[in-house]
C-alpha positions, 0 to 999 in steps of 0.5 A: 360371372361367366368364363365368356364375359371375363374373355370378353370383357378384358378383350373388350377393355384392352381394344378400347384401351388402345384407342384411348392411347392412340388418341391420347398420343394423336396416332396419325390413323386415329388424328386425321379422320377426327380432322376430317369429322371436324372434331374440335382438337381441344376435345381429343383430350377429353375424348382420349379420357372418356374411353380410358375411364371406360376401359379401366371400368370394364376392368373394375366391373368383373369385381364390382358388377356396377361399374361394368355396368356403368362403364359399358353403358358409358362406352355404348353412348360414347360409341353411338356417339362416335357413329352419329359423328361419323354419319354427320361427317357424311363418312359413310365408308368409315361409320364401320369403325366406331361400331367395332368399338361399341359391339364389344362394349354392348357384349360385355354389358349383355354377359354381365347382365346374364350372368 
């Protein structure tokens, strides 16, 4: 495991795991382009506990290598998800955002494979 993959890994973790919280407390900058996208709200939860279990995996992953893996893999999905969402939502200006979330996943996943 190299220096750069845990750098990028834990920063990787932290920034998904504060987008988990802010949904998980519907933070304003968070709840209203879900509103705008048509998000259903009953999915935020869900949402919220997607990203969550998925920053924490990245965590666990520089000790057990598989769950980095399957936790990146998650995120990557989730993430392209999210831009397709936005895409559909005709949110052009806005697509940039989840892509700032799934590069850092994609990173991680890349490091600890080379690694």
């Amino acid at each position: 495991m190299s220096t750069a993959h845990v750098i990028v890994t834990v920063i990787a973790a932290l920034w998904i795991g504060f987008s988990a919280f802010s949904l998980a407390h519907k933070a304003e900058f968070v709840a209203q382009p879900l509103i705008e996208y048509g998000v259903p709200r009953g999915w935020w939860g869900w949402l919220a506990a997607a990203k969550g279990a998925g920053s924490l995996g990245l965590i666990v992953g520089l000790f057990v290598p598989l769950i980095g893996v399957a936790a990146a893999i998650g995120l990557i999905l989730y993430f392209t998800g999210a831009v397709i969402t936005v895409l559909r939502a005709r949110s052009y200006k806005t697509a940039v955002f989840p892509v700032l979330y799934l590069l850092p996943a994609a990173a991680s996943l890349t490091l600890g494979l080379l690694s």
